[in-house]
N, C-alpha and C positions, 0 to 999 in steps of 0.2 A: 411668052410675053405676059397672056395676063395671071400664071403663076406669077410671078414677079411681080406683079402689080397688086397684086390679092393680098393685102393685111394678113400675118399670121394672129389666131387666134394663140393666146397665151392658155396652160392646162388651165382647167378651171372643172367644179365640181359643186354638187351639191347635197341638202341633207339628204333629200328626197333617193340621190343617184349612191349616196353612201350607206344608207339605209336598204337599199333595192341591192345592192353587191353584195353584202355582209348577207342578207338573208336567202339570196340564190348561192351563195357559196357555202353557209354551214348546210342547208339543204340537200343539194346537189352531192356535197361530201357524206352526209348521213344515208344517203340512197347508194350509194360507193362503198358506204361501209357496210351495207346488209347484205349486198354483192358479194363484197370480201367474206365475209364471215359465213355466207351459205343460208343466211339469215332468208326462210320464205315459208310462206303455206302451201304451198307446193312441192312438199316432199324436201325441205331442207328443214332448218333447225328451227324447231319453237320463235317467237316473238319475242318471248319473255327473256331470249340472251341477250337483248338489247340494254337490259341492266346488269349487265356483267364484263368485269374487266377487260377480257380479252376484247371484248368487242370498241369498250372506250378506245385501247388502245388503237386498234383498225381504224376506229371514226379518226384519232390522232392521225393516221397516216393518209388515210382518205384528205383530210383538210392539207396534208404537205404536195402531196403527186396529184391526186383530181381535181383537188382547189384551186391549188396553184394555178393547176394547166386550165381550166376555165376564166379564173379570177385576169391572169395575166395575157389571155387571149382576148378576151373583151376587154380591157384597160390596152393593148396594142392597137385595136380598132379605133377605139374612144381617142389614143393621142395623134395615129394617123389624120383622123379627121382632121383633128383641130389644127394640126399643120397645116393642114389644105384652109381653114380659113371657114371651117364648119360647126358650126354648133354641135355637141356630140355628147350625150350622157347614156350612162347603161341604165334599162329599166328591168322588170322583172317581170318574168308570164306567171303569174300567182297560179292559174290552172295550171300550169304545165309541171310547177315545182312540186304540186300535190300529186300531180301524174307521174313523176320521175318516183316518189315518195312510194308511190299505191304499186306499181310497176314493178320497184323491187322487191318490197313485203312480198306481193300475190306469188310472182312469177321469178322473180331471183332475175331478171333481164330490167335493166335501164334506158328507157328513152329520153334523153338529155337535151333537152331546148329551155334551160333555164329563163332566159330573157335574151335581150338584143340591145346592142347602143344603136339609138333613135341619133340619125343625122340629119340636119338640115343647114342646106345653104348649095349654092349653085359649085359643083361639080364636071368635069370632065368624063369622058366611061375611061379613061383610063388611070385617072387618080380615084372614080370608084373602085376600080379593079387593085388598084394597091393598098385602099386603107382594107377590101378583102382579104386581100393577100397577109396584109399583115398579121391575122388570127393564127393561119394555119401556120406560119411561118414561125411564129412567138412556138407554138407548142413544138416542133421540128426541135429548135434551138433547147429548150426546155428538156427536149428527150435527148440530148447528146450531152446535157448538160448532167440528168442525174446517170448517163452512161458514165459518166468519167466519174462520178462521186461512186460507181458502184467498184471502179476500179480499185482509188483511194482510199477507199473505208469499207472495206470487205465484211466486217461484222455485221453491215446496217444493207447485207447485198439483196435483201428482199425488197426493202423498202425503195432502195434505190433504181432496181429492177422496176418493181411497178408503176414509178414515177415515169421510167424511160417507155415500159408501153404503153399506159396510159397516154401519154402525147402522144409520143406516136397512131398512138388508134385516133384523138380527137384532132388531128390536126389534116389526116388521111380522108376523116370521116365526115369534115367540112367541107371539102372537097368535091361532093354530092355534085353535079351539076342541073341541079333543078331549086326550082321554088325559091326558098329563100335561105338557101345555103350560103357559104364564101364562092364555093366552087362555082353557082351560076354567073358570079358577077366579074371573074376572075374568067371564064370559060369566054364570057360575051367580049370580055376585055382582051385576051391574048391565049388563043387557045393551044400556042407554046409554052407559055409560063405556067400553065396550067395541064400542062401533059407530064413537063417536066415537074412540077409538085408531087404531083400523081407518081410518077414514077422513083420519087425522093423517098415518098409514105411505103410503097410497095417495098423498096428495101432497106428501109427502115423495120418494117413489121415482119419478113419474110426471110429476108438473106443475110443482114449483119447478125442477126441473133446465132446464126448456124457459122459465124467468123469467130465467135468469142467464144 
């Protein structure tokens, strides 16, 4: 009932929230691409490949599979809210995206918490549990999506490959049941829907790749 009665909020966005996506997504992708390319001071390739083609190219694919699947996992939460009648913009952890940044230089490993969409407005724990749901669920969709493009366009089958684990790992990897993960709030909310996620990522990551 008082779903039904609760105004939907129409999308809505700001410079502030356009500005804070655009800068956690080339980020994020550039820390994706030093991964890709082996690029670390720890026993991987010099710094200075970072001005060479090859790597442009990786950052290219970095921004198609790890963008994407960031950019349109926080814009899935960002329009969940606002269905619900919530105020909902993505911001950005400025430490964090220098920390994703320093993390893959140093050590060739990425720890990814670009930002969060900041919600406010009165809420249900079960509609917080599905504007949760909806992150991991976007990259899920996202990794079956570039499966089938890898099907279709066999030339581009690397690219398309890593778009499909790439989700599949960030959508698996949301999942976390603590802090301030998807998985805590999805876990508090239905710890059915949230077994069965879990168990979507698992063979996602583990058992279709050993089918194709």
């Amino acid at each position: 009932m008082m779903d039904q009665m609760m105004p939907k909020q129409k999308i809505r966005t700001s410079k502030i929230e356009l500005i804070d996506i655009t800068k956690a997504w080339l980020t994020l992708s550039f820390a994706f691409a030093l991964v890709y390319s082996g690029i670390s001071l720890m026993g991987g390739k010099p710094l200075t490949q970072v001005l060479t083609l090859p790597f442009l190219l990786t950052f290219a694919i970095a921004l198609f599979t790890a963008g994407i699947g960031f950019l349109l996992h926080e814009l899935a939460h960002k329009f969940t809210a606002q269905h619900f009648g919530c105020l909902a913009e993505f911001r950005a952890f400025n430490q964090m995206l220098f920390l994703a940044v320093f993390l893959a230089a140093v050590t060739g490993f990425i720890f990814a918490a670009p930002g969060a969409v900041m919600i406010s407005g009165m809420i249900t724990r079960k509609e917080n549990g599905i504007i949760s749901l909806a992150g991991p669920m976007m990259n899920y969709v996202l990794a079956l999506l570039f499966l089938g493009l890898h099907f279709l366009f066999p030339t581009l089958a690397i690219v398309f490959l890593t778009g499909f684990f790439i989700n599949a790992w960030l959508g698996t990897f949301n999942l976390i049941p603590f802090g301030n993960f998807d998985g805590f709030k999805i876990f508090h909310w239905s710890k059915a829907v949230w077994g069965a996620m879990l168990a979507v990522g698992i063979f996602l990551i583990f058992f279709l790749p050993q089918l194709l």
